[in-house]
C-alpha positions as CSV (number, residue, x, y, z in Angstrom):
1,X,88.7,121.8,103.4
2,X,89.1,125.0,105.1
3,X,87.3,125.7,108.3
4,X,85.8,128.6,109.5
5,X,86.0,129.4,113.3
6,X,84.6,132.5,114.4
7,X,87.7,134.8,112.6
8,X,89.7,137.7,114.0
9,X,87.5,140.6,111.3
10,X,84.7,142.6,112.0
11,X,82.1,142.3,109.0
12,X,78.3,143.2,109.4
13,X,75.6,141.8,107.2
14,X,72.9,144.4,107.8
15,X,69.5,146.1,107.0
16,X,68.7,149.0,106.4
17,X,65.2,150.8,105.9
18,X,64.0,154.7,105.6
19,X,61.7,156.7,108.0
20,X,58.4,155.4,107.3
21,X,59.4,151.2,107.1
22,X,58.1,150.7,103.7
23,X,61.9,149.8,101.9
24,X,64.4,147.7,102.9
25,X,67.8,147.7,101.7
26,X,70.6,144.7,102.5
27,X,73.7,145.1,102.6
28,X,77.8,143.7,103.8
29,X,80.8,146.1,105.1
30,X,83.9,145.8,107.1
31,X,83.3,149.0,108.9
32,X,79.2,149.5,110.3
33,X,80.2,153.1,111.3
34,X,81.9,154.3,107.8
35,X,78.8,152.8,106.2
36,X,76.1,154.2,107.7
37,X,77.2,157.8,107.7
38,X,78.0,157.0,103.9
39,X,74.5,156.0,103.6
40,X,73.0,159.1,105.9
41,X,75.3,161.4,103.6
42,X,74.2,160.1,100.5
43,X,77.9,159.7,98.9
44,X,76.2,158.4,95.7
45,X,73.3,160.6,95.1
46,X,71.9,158.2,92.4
47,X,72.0,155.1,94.7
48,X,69.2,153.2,95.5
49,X,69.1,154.1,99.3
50,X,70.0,157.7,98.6
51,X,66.6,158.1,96.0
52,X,64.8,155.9,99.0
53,X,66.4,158.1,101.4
54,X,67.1,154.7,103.4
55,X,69.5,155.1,106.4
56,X,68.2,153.6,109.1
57,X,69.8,150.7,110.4
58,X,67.5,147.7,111.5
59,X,69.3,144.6,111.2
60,X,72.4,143.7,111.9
61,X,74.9,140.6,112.0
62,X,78.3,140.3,112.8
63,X,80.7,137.9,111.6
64,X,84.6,137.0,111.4
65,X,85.4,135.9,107.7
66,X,84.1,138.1,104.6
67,X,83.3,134.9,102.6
68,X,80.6,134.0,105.5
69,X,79.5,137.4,105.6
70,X,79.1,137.7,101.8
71,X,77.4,134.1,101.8
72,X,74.5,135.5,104.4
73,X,74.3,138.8,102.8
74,X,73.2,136.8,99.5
75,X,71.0,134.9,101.6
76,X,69.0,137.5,103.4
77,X,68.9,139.5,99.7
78,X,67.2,135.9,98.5
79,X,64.4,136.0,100.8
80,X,60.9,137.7,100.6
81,X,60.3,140.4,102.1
82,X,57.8,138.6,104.3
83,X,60.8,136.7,105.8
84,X,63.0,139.6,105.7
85,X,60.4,141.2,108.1
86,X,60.0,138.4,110.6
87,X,63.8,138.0,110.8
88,X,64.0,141.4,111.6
89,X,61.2,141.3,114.2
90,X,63.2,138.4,115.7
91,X,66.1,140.6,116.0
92,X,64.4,143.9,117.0
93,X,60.8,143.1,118.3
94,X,60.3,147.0,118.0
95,X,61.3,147.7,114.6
96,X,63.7,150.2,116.4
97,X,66.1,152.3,114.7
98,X,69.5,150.9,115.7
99,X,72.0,153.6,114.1
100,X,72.9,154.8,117.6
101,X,74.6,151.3,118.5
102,X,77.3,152.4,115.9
103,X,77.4,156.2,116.4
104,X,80.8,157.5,117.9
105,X,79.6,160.0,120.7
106,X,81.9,163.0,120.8
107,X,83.5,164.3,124.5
């Protein structure tokens, strides 16, 4: 049996919503950054976040191995949405758009 200590990777489990709250989108990466711009930019015009216009970042999770990662991901996508809401609240009391925790600021 393999064991999983916390892993030298940087994967994110996160959540993802548009301006007015009502859709929320889950999703896994190995780079937050790269992803949410993707997701602002709307790389795949007929996605479901780009027709939802859902970008903003609400939820996150960080962890060291893609197979744990992939294993919560499925997790949080199992839940209902009721549950999806208080885990969020747990994690950001304010429902606060967290995008600018991953933005690179330019000198």
């Amino acid at each position: 049996m393999i064991e999983f200590t916390e892993g030298i990777y940087d994967f994110y489990v996160y959540i993802l919503t548009n301006k007015n709250k009502t859709v929320l989108y889950t999703g896994v990466t190995n780079d937050i950054r790269r992803r949410l711009k993707e997701h602002r930019e709307e790389k795949n015009p007929k996605s479901f976040t780009a027709r939802y216009n859902v970008e903003f970042l609400v939820y996150y999770e960080h962890f060291g191995w893609i197979q744990l990662a992939i294993e919560r991901e499925r997790e949080i996508k199992d839940l209902r949405r009721e549950l999806k809401l208080e885990l969020i609240k747990n994690f950001n009391p304010d429902f606060q758009f967290l995008n600018g925790h991953f933005e690179i600021v330019s000198e």
